[in-house]
N, C-alpha and C positions, 0 to 999 in steps of 0.2 A: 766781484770782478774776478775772473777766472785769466789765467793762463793759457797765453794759443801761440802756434807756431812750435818749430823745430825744437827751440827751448821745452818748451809743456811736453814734447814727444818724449824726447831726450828723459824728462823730472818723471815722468809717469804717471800715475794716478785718475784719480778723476778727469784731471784737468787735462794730461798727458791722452787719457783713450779718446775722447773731446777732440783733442787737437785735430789726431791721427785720424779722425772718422772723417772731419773736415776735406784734411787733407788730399785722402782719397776721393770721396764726393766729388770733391773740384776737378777730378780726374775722371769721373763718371764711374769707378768703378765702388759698387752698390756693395756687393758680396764682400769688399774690405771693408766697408764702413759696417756692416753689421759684425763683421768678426770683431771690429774695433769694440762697438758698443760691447758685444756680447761680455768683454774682458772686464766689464767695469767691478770694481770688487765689493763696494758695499751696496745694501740693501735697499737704501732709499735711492741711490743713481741706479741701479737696475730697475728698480720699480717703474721711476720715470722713463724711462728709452724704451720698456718693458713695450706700448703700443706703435712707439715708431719702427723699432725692430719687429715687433707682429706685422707690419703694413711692408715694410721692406722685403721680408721672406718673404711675401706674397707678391707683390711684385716681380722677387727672382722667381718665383715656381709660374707666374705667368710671361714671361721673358722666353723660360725654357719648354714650355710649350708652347710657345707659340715657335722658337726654334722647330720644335717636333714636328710640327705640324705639317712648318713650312718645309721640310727636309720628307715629309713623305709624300707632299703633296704635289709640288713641285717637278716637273721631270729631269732627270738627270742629264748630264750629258752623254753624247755617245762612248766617249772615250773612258769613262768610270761604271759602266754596265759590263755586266758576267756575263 
């Protein structure tokens, strides 16, 4: 049984990076919950998150291309052209 919530963030740890990935998640924002993971400090919790975190940054590199994409492909407004 693991530790979640504000408490767990607060203790740190395992339990604490856990909490805070959640946390964030619940807020949609992805690029915190992998920083969260990324903190995990030992070796067997990094190895596990090791492919959710692989699928995550993939996720965010497809996110921001497709931003790219949409920002070049899109026309701009008149009022924001040189």
């Amino acid at each position: 049984i693991r530790k979640t919530g504000p408490d767990a963030i607060a203790a740190g740890g395992i339990d604490g990076r856990l909490a805070e990935a959640e946390q964030v998640l619940a807020k949609g924002d992805l690029a915190a919950a992998v920083t969260a993971l990324e903190g995990l400090d030992t070796a067997a919790a990094a190895a596990a998150a090791a492919p959710w975190i692989e699928a995550a940054k993939a996720r965010l590199a497809v996110d921001q291309a497709l931003v790219t994409l949409q920002a070049s492909v899109l026309p701009q407004p008149a009022a924001s052209r040189s």
